[in-house]
RONU-542798 format. One record per residue (C-alpha): residue in three letters; residue number from 0; x, y, z. Coordinates in nm, 3 decimals, always signed. Layout:
BEGIN
ala | NUM | X | Y | Z
...
***
This chain:
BEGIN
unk | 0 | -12.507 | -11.935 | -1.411
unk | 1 | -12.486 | -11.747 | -1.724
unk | 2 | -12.330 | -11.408 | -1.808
unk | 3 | -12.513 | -11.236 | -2.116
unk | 4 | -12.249 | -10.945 | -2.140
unk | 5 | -11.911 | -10.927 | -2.360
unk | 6 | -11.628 | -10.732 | -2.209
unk | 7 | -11.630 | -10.458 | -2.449
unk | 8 | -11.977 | -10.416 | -2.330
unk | 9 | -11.923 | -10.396 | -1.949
unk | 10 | -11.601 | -10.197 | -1.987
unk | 11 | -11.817 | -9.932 | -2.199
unk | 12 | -12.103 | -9.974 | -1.930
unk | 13 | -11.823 | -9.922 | -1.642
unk | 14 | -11.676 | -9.598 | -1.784
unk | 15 | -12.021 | -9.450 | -1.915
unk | 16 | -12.120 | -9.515 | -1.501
unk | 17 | -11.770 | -9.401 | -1.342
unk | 18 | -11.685 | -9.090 | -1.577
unk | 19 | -11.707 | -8.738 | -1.481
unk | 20 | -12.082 | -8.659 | -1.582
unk | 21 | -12.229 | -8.985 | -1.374
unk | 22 | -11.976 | -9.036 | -1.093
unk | 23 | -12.245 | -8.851 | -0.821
unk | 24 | -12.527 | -9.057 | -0.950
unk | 25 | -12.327 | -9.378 | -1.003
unk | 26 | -12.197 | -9.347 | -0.601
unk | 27 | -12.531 | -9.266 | -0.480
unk | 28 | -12.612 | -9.568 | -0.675
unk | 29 | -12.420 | -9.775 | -0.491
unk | 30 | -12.420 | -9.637 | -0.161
unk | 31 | -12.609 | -9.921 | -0.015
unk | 32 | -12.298 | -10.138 | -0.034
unk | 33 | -12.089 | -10.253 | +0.271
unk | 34 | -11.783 | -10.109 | +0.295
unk | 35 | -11.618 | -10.394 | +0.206
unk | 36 | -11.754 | -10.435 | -0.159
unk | 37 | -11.555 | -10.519 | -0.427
unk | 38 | -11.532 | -10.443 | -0.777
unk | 39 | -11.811 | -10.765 | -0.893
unk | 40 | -12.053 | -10.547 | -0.587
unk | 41 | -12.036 | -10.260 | -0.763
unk | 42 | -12.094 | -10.378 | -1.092
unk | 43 | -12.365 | -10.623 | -1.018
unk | 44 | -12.532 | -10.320 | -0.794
unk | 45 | -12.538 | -10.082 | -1.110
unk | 46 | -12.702 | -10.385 | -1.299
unk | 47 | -12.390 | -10.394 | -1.526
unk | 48 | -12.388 | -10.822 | -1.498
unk | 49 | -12.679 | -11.016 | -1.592
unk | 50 | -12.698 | -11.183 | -1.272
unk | 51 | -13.031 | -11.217 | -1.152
unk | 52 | -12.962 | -11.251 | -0.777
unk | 53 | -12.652 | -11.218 | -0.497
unk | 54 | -12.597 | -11.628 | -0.535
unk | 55 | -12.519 | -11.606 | -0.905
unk | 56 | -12.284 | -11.333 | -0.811
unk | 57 | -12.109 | -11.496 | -0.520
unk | 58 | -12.075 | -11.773 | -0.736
unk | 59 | -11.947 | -11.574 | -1.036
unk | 60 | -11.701 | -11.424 | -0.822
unk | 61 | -11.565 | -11.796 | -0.674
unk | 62 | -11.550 | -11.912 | -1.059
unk | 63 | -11.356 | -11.610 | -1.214
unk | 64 | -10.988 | -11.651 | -1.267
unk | 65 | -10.846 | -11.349 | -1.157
unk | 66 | -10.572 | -11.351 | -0.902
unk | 67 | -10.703 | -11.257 | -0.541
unk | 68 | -10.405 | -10.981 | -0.497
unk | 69 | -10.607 | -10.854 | -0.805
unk | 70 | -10.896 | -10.860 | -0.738
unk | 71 | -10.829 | -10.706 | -0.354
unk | 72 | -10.655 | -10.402 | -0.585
unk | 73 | -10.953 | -10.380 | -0.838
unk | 74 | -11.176 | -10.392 | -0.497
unk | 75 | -10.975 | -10.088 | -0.355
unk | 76 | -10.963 | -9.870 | -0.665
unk | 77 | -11.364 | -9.906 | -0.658
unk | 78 | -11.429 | -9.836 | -0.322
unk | 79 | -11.167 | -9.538 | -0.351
unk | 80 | -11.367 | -9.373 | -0.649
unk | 81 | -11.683 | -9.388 | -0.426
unk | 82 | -11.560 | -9.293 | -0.132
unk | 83 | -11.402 | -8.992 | -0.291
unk | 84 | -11.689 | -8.933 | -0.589
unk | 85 | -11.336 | -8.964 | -0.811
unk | 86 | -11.405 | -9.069 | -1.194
unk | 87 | -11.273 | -9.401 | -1.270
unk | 88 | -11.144 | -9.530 | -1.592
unk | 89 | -11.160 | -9.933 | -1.664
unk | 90 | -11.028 | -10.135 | -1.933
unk | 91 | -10.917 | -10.471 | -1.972
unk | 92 | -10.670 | -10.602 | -2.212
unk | 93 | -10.528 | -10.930 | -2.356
unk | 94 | -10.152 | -11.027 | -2.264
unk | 95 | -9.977 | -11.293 | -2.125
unk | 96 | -10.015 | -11.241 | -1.738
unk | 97 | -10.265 | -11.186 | -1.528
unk | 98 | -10.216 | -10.790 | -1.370
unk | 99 | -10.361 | -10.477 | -1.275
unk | 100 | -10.270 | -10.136 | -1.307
unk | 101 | -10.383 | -9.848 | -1.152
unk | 102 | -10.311 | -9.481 | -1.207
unk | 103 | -10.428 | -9.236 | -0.973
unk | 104 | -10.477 | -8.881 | -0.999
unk | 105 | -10.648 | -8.583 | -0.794
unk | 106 | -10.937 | -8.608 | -1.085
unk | 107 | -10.881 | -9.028 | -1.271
unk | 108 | -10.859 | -9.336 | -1.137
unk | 109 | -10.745 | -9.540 | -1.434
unk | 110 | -10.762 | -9.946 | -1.420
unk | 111 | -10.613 | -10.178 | -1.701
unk | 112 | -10.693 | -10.508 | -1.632
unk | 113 | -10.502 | -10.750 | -1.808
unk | 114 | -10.638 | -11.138 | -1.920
unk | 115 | -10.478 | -11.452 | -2.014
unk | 116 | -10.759 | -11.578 | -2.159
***
């Protein structure tokens, strides 16, 4: 299983998908999804991971190190901006614990994800 995409790169792809101008595309996009999908769902459906198939995902998703509190939040700021065709902002940043922050707004969702590693 092998990821050909650097961070900077998928955060760029993420916000050039969830700003203002694409939101409406980007949700109609992903409407396909179960209601349940998460974060790795929509990225993978927008073609954002170079994951050939729904295994490599699954199995992407198993391997990551990202606590499962944050990755239920990242899942729910997602599905939120769909649901509601609301811009989202994404970035993730170096520090020395693993969180997630999430500002909402009428017109932003903005996510900071921060790494350990």
């Amino acid at each position: 299983m092998g990821t050909s995409f650097t961070r900077p790169t998928l955060v760029g792809n993420v916000n050039d998908a969830f700003n203002a101008r694409n939101i409406e595309d980007t949700v109609a996009r992903v409407a396909h999804l179960a209601a349940d999908a998460d974060a790795f769902d929509f990225v993978h459906a927008l073609g954002l991971f170079n994951l050939p198939s729904d295994a490599e995902l699954a199995a992407y998703k198993a391997d990551v190190k990202i606590p499962p509190l944050n990755k239920a939040i990242l899942a729910l700021a997602f599905q939120t901006a769909v649901a509601g065709k609301i811009p989202l902002s994404f970035a993730i940043i170096g520090g020395h614990a693993e969180t997630v922050q999430v500002t909402t707004s009428d017109t932003l969702i903005a996510v900071v994800l921060t790494r350990i590693d």
